[in-house]
Structure formats: C-alpha cells, structure tokens
VEXNUSE-493621 format. One record per residue (C-alpha): z, y, x; residue in one letter. Coordinates in steps of 0.2 Angstrom, whole numbers, plus 5000, padded with zeros to 4 digits. Layout:
BEGIN
ZYXA...
END
This chain:
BEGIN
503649574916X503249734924X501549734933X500749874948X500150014940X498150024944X497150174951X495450184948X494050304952X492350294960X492250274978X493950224981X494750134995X495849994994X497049875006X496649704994X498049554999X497949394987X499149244993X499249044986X500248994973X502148944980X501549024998X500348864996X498748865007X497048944998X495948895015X496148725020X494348705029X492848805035X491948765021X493248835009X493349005021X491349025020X491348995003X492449124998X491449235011X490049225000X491049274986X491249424994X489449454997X488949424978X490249554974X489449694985X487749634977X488349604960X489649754958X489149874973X490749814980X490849894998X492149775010X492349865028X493649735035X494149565029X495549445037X495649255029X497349185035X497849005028X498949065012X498049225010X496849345013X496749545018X495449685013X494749835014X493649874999X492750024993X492350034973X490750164972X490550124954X492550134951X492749954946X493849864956X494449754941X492849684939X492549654959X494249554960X494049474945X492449404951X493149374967X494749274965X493849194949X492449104956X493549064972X494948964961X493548884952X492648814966X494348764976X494848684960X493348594955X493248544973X495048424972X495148404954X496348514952X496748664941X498048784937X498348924948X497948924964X498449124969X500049214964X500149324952X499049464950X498249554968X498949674977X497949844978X498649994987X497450144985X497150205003X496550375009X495250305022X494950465031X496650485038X497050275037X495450185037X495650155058X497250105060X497249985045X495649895050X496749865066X498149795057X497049685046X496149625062X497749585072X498449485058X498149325067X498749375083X500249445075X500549255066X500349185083X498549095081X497749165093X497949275109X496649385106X495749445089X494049405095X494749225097X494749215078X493249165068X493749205051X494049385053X492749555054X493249585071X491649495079X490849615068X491449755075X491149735092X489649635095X487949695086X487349515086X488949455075X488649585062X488549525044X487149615033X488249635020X489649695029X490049895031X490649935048X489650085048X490950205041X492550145054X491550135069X491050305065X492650385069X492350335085X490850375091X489350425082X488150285095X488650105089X488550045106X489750175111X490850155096X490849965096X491749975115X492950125111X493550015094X493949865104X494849965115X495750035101X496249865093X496549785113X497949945115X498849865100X498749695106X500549685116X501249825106X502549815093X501849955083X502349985066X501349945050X500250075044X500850005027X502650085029X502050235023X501650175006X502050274991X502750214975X502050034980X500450104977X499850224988X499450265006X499250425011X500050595015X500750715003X499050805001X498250644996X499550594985X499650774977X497550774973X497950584964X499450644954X498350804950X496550704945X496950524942X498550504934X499050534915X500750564914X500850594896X500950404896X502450334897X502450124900X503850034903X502949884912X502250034924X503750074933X502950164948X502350274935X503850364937X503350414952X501950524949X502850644939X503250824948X504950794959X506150954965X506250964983X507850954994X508151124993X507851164975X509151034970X510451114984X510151294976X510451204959X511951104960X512551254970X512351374956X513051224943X514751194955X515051364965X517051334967X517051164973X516051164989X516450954993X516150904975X514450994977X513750924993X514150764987X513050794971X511750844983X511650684992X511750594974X510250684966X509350684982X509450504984X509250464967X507950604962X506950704977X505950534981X506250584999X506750445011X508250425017X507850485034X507350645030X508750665017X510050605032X509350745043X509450885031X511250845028X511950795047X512150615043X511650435045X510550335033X511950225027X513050385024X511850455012X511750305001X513750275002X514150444997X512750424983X513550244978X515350344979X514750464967X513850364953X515650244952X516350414950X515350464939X515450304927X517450324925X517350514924X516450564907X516750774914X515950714931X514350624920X514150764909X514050884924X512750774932X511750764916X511650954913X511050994931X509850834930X508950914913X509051104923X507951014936X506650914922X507550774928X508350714913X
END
C-alpha cells in the first residue's frame, strides 16, 4: 500500500487533517473535544510543538503546526495516540478510531499562513453549523480576535502579525479578513497543492526539491516522489519533439500535448492555453495518442526515444 511521502525539517509548517474511522465521529461531547485540546498543549510542552490554528469538527480535525525541532512524527504520534487511547478506554472500545495515517501538507507559511488559518476557521460555517466563526467554540477563532479568549499555549502571534504589528490593531483587521470570506465562495487555498504534498509556489517548491529531498532514492510506496525530480518545461519538450519529428507537423503537436500532459507536471490549464485549446481537448488528444501508441510499435519506439532525449525515460 503506498503511503504520503514525509517532509521533515526544523521549523516547518504544516496543514495537519485526521478523520474517524469509516467518516465515524472522533468528538461526540465537550469533554472529548477538551481533552483532545490538552493533547495539544502537552505536545507544544513535551515536543516544542508550535499549533497556530486548530478547527475540531465532529469526524475530524484541522491544524496548523509548526515543528522547531523538525519532529512532527513524534508530535502526531503523541497527539493522535493518547487521543485514541482516552476515547477508547473511555467506551470500552478499541481498534481504530482514526483513518489511516494523517495527512500532512507541508505549507510555505509566509506566502499561505493567512489564508489558510481562514479556511481552517471557516470550516464550520462552510459545513453549515454556524452562521458566523465566532459562534463556534471549538475552533482558535475566539483566539484570534479577543485578547481575553487567548490560550497560553496557543501561537497567534505570528498570523496576527501580517496584519498589523499592534495586537489590538491586528486582532480587528483579521476578523475583518475572515468576515470578507464569510458570504464568499472563494476557492480553497489547498487547490494549489503539489504532488499531494506541498503548498507553495514554484520557488518554494524549488528550495524543498533542492535541500530536503533525496532523489537518489527510489521507493515504490512513495509515489509522489516522482515528483520531485527535475521536469522539462512546455517549451523544452515543443523544441524536442520538434527536432525528433520535423516532417510531420500534426503528428508532432499531438506528441506535444501527450508528453506535456503526461511529463511537464503543468496543469492542464496552463498546458490548454499554450496550445489554443480547452482542458478536455488536451487530455483527449493525450488519451488518442497513448491507444495509438499501444497498437503502433514505430509510434512507441518514437515516444520512447524523445522521452529518454528529455531524462524522461
């Protein structure tokens, strides 16, 4: 079973989301929703664990975490361990009560952090249990915007400070930001997530290939690994398969599309506009081009040999 490939360096940020077992409900009372608070707390006293936002829904929960010692294995482990015990020692239970592993999405915070402590906070509004975030009790919104509803071991420090360097000040322009997005169908800032692991821009991604990824290793049950290796851009593939198939200008651009959809790692969008045409058009004439390919053994060599010119084999 393939399993997400891990990022792990000091002081990293990451978007944490856990869910029941089954879509099963993790919270079923107050109690078990300040338990698992404290949980939290112990892991930014036992493991320097830095949380800047947390959402509990009913099957699962959201955070963003900060690891200045690098270990976030350890801070989840702890985490999500002594939760499950204590929910199931609670109803005599046992078995799992989350599924599967956690999802961690490394997150470049300087360019990120504000919109996605919105989208955390807005999570119950968005699921229709409230009208308004400051209506729910079991987020950091209250945090956030009223000095007196600050935890001690939360860090709100660091958003806030995007905003405005006096906390008063800041604490009115956030929930002025979060409000704005109340009635909005904005999208998620987690659409823009790389190789499921990942969000940031290019420069970000480039500076985590470049320091934090070994890409001499090769494992099979990482498949976003993949990923992370150096990819030709739109126009270096064009200029290759143009100097592979000079005669045959159709056959070409329809090898364009094909290695471009399958190999650049550019979304389909971008790949749609550089060629004149729709979304769906890129990845039919891609789809045309690999049955073609499977029934034409002069077609697959030809593929193969411009594939290996780009490191692509």
């Amino acid at each position: 079973m393939s399993r997400p490939l891990r990022i792990k360096y000091e002081d990293a940020y990451y978007h944490i989301t856990s869910r029941g077992n089954e879509q099963k409900n993790i919270f079923k009372s107050d109690r078990d929703r300040e338990k698992f608070l404290a949980y939290l707390e112990s892991a930014t006293k036992r493991y320097s664990a830095v949380i800047h936002t947390y959402c509990l829904m009913d099957n699962h929960y959201h955070l963003l975490i900060q690891t200045p010692a690098g270990n976030l294995s350890q801070i989840m482990q702890h985490i999500n361990g002594a939760y499950t015990t204590y929910y199931n020692v609670k109803r005599k239970r046992s078995g799992h009560l989350l599924q599967g592993r956690y999802r961690a999405i490394l997150v470049d915070a300087n360019a990120y952090a504000q919109e996605l402590s919105c989208y955390i906070h807005l999570n119950p509004v968005r699921a229709g249990m409230v009208a308004k975030p400051e209506q729910y009790k079991w987020s950091s919104y209250l945090s956030y915007i009223h000095a007196n509803n600050e935890q001690e071991w939360l860090c709100t420090e660091f958003i806030l400070g995007f905003f405005n360097r006096k906390s008063v000040v800041a604490r009115k322009q956030y929930r002025r930001f979060v409000e704005s997005k109340v009635w909005k169908e904005a999208e998620s800032p987690l659409r823009n997530i790389f190789a499921s692991t990942i969000l940031g821009g290019v420069e970000f991604i480039n500076r985590i290939r470049a320091e934090h990824i070994d890409r001499t290793v090769v494992d099979r049950n990482l498949p976003d690994a993949k990923y992370f290796h150096e990819r030709p851009d739109i126009e270096e593939i064009i200029e290759q398969v143009k100097k592979t198939i000079p005669e045959d200008v159709a056959l070409s651009k329809r090898i364009q599309l094909y290695i471009c959809h399958r190999h650049s790692g550019q979304k389909l969008h971008d790949i749609g506009i550089h060629f004149g045409i729709g979304e769906s058009g890129v990845s039919q004439a891609s789809r045309r081009v690999a049955m073609q390919a499977d029934k034409d053994k002069n077609l697959k060599k030809m593929l193969n040999k411009i594939l290996s010119d780009l490191n692509l084999s």
